[in-house]
C-alpha positions in Angstrom: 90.1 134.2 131.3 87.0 135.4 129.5 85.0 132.0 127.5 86.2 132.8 124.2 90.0 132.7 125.2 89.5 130.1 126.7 87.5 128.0 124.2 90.7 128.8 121.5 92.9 128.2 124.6 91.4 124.4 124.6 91.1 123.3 121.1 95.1 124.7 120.3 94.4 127.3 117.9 98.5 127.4 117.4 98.3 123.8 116.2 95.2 124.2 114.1 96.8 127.2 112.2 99.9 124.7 111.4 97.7 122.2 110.0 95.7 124.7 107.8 99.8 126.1 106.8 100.4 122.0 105.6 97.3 121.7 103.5 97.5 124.8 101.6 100.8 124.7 101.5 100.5 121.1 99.3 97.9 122.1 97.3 98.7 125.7 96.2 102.4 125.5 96.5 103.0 122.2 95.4 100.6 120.4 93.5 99.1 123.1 91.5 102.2 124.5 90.1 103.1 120.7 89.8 100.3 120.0 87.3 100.9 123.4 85.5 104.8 121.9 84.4 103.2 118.5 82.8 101.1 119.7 79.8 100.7 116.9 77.1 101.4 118.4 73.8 99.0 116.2 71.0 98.3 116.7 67.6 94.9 116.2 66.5 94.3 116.2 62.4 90.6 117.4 61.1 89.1 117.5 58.1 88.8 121.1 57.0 87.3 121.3 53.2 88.2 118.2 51.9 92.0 118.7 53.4 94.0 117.4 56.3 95.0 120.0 58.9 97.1 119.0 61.7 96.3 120.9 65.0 98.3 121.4 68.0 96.7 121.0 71.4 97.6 121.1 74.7 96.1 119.7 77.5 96.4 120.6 81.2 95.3 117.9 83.9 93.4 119.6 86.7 92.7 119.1 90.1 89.5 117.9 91.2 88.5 119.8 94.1 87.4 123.1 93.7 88.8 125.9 96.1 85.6 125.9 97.9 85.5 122.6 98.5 89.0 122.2 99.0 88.5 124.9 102.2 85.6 122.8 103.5 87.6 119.5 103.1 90.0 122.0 105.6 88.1 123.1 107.6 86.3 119.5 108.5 90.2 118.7 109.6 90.1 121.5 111.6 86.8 121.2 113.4 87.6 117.2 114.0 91.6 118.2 115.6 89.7 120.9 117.9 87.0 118.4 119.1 89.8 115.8 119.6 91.8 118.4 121.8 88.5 119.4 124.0 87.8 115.5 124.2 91.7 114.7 125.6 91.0 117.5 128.4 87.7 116.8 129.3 89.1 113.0 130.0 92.3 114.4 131.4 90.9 116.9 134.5 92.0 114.3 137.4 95.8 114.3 134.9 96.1 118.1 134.7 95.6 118.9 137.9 98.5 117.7 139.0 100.6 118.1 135.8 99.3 121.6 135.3 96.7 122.7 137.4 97.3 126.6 136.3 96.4 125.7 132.5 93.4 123.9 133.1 90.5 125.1 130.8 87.7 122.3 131.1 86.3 122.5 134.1 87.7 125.9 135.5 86.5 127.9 132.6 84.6 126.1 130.3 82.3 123.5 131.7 82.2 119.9 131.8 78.7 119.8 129.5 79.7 122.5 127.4 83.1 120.6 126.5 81.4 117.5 125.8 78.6 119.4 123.7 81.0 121.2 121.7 83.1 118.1 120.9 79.9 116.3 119.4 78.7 119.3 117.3 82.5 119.9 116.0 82.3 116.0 115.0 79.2 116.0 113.8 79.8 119.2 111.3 83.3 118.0 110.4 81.2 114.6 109.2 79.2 116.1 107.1 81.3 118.6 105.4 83.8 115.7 104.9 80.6 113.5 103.5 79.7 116.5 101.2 83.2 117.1 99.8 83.4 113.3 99.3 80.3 113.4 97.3 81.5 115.8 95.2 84.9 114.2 94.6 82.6 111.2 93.5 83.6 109.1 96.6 81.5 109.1 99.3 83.6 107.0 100.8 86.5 109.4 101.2 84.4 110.5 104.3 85.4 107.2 106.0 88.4 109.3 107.3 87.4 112.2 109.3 85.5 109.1 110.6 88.0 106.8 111.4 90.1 110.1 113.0 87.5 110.6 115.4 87.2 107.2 116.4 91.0 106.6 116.7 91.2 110.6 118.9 88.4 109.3 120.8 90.0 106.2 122.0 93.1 107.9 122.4 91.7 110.3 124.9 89.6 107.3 126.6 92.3 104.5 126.5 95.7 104.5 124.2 97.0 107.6 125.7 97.6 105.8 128.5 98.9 102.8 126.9 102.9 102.2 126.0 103.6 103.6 122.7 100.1 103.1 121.2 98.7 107.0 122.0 101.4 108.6 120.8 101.7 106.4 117.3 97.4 107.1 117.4 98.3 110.7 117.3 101.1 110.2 114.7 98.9 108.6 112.4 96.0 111.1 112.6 98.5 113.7 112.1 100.4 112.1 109.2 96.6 111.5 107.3 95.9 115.4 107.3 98.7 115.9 103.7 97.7 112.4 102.7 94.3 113.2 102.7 95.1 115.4 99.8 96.1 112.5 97.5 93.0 110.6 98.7 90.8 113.2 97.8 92.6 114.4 94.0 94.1 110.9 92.8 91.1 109.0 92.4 88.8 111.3 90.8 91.6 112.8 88.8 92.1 109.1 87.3 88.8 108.8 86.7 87.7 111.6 84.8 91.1 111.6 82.6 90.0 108.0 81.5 88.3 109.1 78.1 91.3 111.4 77.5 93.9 108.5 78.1 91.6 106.3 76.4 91.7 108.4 72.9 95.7 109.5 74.0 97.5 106.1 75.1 100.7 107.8 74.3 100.1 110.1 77.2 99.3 107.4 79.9 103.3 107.6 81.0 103.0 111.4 81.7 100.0 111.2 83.8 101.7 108.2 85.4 104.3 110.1 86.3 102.4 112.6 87.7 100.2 110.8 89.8 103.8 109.4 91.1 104.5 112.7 92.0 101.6 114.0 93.9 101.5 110.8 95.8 105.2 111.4 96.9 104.9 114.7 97.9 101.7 113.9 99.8 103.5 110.5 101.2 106.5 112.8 102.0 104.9 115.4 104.0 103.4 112.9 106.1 106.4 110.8 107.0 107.6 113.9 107.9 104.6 114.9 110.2 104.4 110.9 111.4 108.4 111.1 112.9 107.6 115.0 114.6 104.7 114.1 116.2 105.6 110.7 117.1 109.1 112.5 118.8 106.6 115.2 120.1 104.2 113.0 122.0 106.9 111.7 123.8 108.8 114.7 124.8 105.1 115.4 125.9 105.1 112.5 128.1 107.9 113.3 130.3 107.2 116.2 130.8 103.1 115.0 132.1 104.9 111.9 133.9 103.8 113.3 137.1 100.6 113.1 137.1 100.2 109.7 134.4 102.0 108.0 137.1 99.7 109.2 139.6 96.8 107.6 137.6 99.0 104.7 136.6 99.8 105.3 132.8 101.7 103.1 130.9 103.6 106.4 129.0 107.0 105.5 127.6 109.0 107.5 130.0 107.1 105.2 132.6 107.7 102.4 131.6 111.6 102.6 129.9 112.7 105.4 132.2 113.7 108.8 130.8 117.4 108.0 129.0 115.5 105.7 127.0 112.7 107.7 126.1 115.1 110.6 125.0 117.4 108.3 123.1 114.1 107.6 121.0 112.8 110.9 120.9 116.2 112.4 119.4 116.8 108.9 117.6 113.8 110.0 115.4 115.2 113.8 114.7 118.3 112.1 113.8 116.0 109.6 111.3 114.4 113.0 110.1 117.7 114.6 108.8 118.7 111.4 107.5 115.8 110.8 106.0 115.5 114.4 104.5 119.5 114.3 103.1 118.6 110.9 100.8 115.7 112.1 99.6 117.2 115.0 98.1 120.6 113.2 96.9 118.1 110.9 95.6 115.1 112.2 94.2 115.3 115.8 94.3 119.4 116.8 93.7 119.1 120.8 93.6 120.9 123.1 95.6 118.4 124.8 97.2 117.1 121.9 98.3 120.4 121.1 99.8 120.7 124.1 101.1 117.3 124.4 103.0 118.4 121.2 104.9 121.7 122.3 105.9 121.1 126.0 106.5 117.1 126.0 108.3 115.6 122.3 108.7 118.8 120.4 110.0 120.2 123.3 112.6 116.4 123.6 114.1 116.2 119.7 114.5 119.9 119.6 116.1 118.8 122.3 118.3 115.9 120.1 119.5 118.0 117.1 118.9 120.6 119.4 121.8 118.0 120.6 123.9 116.1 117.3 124.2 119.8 115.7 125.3 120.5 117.9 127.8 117.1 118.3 129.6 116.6 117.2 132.6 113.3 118.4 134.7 109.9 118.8 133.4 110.4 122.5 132.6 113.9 121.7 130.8 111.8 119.0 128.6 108.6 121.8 127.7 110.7 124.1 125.5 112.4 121.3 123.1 108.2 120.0 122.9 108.1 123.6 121.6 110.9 123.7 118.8 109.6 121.2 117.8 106.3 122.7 116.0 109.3 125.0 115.1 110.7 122.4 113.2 107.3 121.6 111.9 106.7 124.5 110.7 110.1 125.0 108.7 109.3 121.9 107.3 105.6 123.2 105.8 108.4 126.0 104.6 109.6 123.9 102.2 106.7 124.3 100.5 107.4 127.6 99.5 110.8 126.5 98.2 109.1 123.8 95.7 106.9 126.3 94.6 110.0 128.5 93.6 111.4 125.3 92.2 108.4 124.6 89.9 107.9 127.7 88.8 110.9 129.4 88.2 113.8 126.7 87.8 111.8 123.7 85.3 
């Protein structure tokens, strides 16, 4: 395996690409077309020659990170997830030799040095493009998330993996902060410079009420979504690498609560998913094609996990329902695409 292979072999480029899929798929194919549906009409009345004219405005509200910065804001996600993948290797060679001593990267093709160096240049870049973006949204404290992710993958790699429960709800929650992220970065500064606007329009302050509402729920959705995935990932994950935690004495789920448990979990949190999916749209967003996403594509990929996860039994029998579920995943970025038909074409 020649270096570069192996380097996109070691920071999993297939994951990466999903998470650049989720944040585009919020902003352009949700949010945007979001804030094109809620103009505020206002009338505004001059003084033209001595006489009262009444004019019609309308006013669009606007996110606040431009595309450029919006891409660097993506791609400090990106370089921080790959850093955090090279990190969990480099700490897991003595693990993956006996869990999977044929997919080893660090350390067979990539050295020790180089994986360390190329963790602390990714985090260091992904720091500062996060502290410039923050600047620009007016925040520099926005930053303080890329930093807190790198902390939290750090000691996940050095510690919480190998603690009960606590790694995988770690990676969860990194996960889960990649669409919420969005909301961080927009709402605030999108409050703040509508102020005068609202000021001078109090009529309007319900709209762009509700609309703040509404990014914030589709952010929050997307990443209860991503949360209950990768939380049933991890420890699908887990049995599978049991092998060689035990070896090294982890304190994994399937450890410690045996495997029946650890599946009842796993496929208690698909079941939570569909659930969870099905009363939001009855709820909050009652359109058939909603309704029909779920039935026809989202729920039959989770009960396919949900089947496969069931009826596992060795480590090999455990890898591929690991695998559907990105699939799943990856329907449910799909969705995107179907709120963007939504927005546009049925409101």
């Amino acid at each position: 395996m020649n270096p570069i292979s192996a380097f996109f072999k070691a920071i999993r480029i297939q994951n990466l690409v999903i998470g650049v899929f989720t944040m585009y798929g919020i902003r352009y194919a949700v949010l945007i077309p979001l804030l094109e549906k809620v103009p505020y009409r206002f009338q505004q009345v001059l003084n033209i020659n001595g006489q009262q004219v009444a004019q019609n405005h309308e006013k669009l509200f606007e996110l606040q990170l431009t595309h450029l910065d919006f891409s660097l804001l993506v791609l400090s996600f990106l370089l921080l997830a790959a850093a955090g993948n090279i990190i969990n290797d480099y700490f897991d060679l003595k693990i993956d030799r006996i869990n999977k001593p044929d997919k080893m990267v660090i350390g067979r093709y990539i050295k020790r040095r180089v994986a360390m160096a190329s963790h602390v240049i990714m985090n260091g870049f992904s720091v500062l493009l996060a502290g410039y973006v923050a600047w620009r949204a007016g925040s520099i404290e926005f930053a303080l998330i890329q930093v807190i992710c790198i902390i939290i993958l750090w000691f996940y790699s050095t510690d919480l993996k190998r603690r009960f429960v606590w790694g995988n709800v770690s990676i969860a929650f990194v996960t889960a902060l990649i669409p919420l992220s969005i909301a961080i970065y927009e709402i605030p500064p999108l409050v703040e410079t509508s102020r005068g606007f609202l000021e001078n329009n109090p009529q309007a302050y319900e709209q762009f009420q509700g609309l703040i509402y509404s990014i914030l729920f589709w952010c929050m959705g997307f990443a209860g979504f991503a949360f209950l995935l990768t939380l049933a990932r991890e420890i699908t994950k887990d049995i599978v690498d049991q092998k060689g935690d035990m070896a090294y004495k982890c304190q994994t789920v399937p450890i410690v609560m045996g495997n029946k448990f650890s599946v009842r979990l796993v496929n208690s949190l698909y079941i939570i998913t569909i659930l969870g999916a099905l009363a939001i749209q009855h709820y909050l967003l009652p359109d058939r094609l909603t309704l029909m996403y779920i039935l026809f594509l989202l729920g039959p990929v989770l009960l396919l996990t949900f089947y496969l996860t069931a009826r596992a039994r060795t480590d090999a029998q455990f890898y591929f329902p690991a695998q559907m579920n990105k699939l799943a995943t990856l329907v449910g970025i799909g969705y995107t695409l179907i709120v963007y038909y939504i927005l546009t074409y049925q409101m």
